[in-house]
C-alpha positions, -999 to +999 in steps of 0.1 A: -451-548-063-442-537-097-448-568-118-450-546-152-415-533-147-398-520-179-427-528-197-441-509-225-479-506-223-507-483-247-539-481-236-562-469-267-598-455-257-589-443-228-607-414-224-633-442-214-633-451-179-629-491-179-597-482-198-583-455-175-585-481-148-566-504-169-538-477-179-537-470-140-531-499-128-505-509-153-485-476-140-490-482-106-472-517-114-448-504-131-454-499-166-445-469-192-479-466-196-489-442-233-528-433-230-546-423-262-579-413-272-599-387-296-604-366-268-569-356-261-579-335-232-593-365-215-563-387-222-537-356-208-558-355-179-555-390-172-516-390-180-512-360-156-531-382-124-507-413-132-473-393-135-483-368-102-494-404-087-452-413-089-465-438-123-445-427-164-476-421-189-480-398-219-504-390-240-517-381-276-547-380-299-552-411-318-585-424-340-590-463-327-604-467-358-579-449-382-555-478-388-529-450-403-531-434-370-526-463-348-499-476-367-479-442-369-483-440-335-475-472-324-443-469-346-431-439-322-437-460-293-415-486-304-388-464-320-384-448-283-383-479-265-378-507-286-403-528-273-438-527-270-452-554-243-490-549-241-517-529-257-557-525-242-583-511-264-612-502-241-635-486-272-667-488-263-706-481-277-731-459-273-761-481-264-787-461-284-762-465-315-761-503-314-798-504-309-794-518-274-831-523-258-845-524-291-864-556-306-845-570-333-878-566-359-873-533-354-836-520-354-821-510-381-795-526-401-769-501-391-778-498-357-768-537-361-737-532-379-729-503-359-709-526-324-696-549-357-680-520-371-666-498-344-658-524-318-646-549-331-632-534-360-615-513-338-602-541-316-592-561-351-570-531-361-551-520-330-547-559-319-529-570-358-509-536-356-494-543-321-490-573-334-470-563-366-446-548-340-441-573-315-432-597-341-406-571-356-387-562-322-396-599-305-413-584-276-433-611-271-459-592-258-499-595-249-526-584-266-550-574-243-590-574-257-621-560-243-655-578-245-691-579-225-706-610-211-733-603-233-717-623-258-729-653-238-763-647-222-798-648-231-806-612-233-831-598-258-832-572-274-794-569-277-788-583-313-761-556-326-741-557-291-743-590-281-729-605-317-704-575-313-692-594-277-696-627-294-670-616-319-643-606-302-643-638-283-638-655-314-610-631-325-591-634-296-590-671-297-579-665-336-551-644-330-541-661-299-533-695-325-518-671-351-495-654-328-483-677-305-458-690-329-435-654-314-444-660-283-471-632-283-507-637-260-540-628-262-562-625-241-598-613-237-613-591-204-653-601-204-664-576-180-702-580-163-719-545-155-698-521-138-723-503-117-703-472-105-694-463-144-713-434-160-725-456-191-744-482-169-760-457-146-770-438-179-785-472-191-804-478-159-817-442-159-829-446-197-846-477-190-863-470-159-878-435-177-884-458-212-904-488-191-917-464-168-907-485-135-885-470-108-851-470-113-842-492-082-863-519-100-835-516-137-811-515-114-820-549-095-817-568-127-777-558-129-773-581-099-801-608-097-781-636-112-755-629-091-737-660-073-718-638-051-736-607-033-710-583-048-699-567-083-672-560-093-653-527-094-633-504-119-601-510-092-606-548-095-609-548-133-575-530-137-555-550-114-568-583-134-556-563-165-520-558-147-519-596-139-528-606-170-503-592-190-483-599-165-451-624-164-475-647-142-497-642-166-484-663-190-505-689-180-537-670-199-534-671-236-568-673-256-589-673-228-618-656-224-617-639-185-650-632-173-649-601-147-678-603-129-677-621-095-695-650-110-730-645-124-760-675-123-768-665-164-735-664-180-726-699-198 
């Protein structure tokens, strides 16, 4: 069912893979679908899958956090189709660099500023520049955030990251009041651990050598507060990207939308 139709969607960070799910899924309903990232290999790659998969998506080399680069670009978006519907920024962190897993006494003050800085600055500058643009062509379009549930558990160790989360929860509900006045949404994806990615099995292999307990044992905590004896998946987090920014959709604006199949810690 192509609910995303005509639409106009940029997926920034999308080298990563939470936001190649997202720019797949968006094609597969539909969408012209433009995929950028600093590694413009890994973004023509993942262009190349959607179009020989029957889905439109291009791609080009763009800094998420050079606001000249995103706002050039996103200028040629709209000056080829007049519209721009929905934009996903799916930068993420190296763990190490936030000082994730390190005891707040003792990480530094940049490895606390670092999450501050490049996600949610980035999400701040790609968010108010789609923005600029669906206010000047009336697209009334979404804006589509990215966030962790750390931003509301009880995790320690996690000062950096978890603030970072926190955040863009609080941004999203900001722009969400300032935009709505054109018509324009936003929304926030809080996605739980995604086991089958490549960061959290990196995590889990870290921890298990840095603890010195067997790596079965980090990778029971992902799931003990589970309330449902499943996670969720990379598939699962797209398609509640494509319904979100969706026409049905419509009925999610400032919310925060956990993906995580319901989890006993999360407030």
């Amino acid at each position: 069912m192509e609910i995303l139709k005509h639409k106009v969607a940029v997926v920034f960070a999308a080298s990563g893979q939470v936001a190649g799910a997202v720019a797949r899924s968006f094609a597969q309903h539909g969408a012209r679908v433009y995929v950028t990232a600093l590694n413009l290999e890994a973004a023509a790659a993942l262009a190349a899958e959607i179009t020989a998969n029957g889905g439109w998506a291009q791609a080009d080399r763009v800094d998420a956090l050079n606001e000249a680069e995103i706002d050039a670009f996103l200028a040629s978006v709209v000056a080829d189709n007049d519209r721009l519907d929905m934009v996903f920024n799916g930068i993420g962190s190296y763990y190490k660099d936030a000082g994730s897993g390190t005891p707040t006494t003792i990480a530094t003050f940049e490895q606390f500023l670092h999450p501050l800085q490049r996600i949610v600055g980035s999400q701040f500058l790609t968010s108010r520049v789609a923005a600029k643009y669906m206010i000047q062509t009336k697209s009334q379009g979404t804006l589509l955030l990215f966030t962790a549930s750390m931003s509301r558990s009880k995790t320690p160790n996690m000062a950096g990251f978890a603030s970072a989360c926190a955040a863009i929860e609080g941004l999203n509900r900001v722009m969400a009041a300032e935009f709505g006045q054109h018509g324009i949404k936003s929304v926030c994806i809080c996605s739980g651990a995604l086991l089958e990615t490549k960061k959290i099995q990196g995590m889990i292999t870290d921890f298990s050598a840095a603890l010195g307990v067997p790596r079965e044992q980090v990778a029971a905590n992902y799931t003990r507060f589970d309330i449902l004896k499943t996670t969720p998946t990379l598939m699962q987090l797209g398609e509640t990207a494509a319904f979100l920014v969706s026409d049905n959709g419509v009925v999610f604006n400032s919310h925060i939308v956990d993906v995580d199949c319901g989890k006993l810690n999360i407030l």
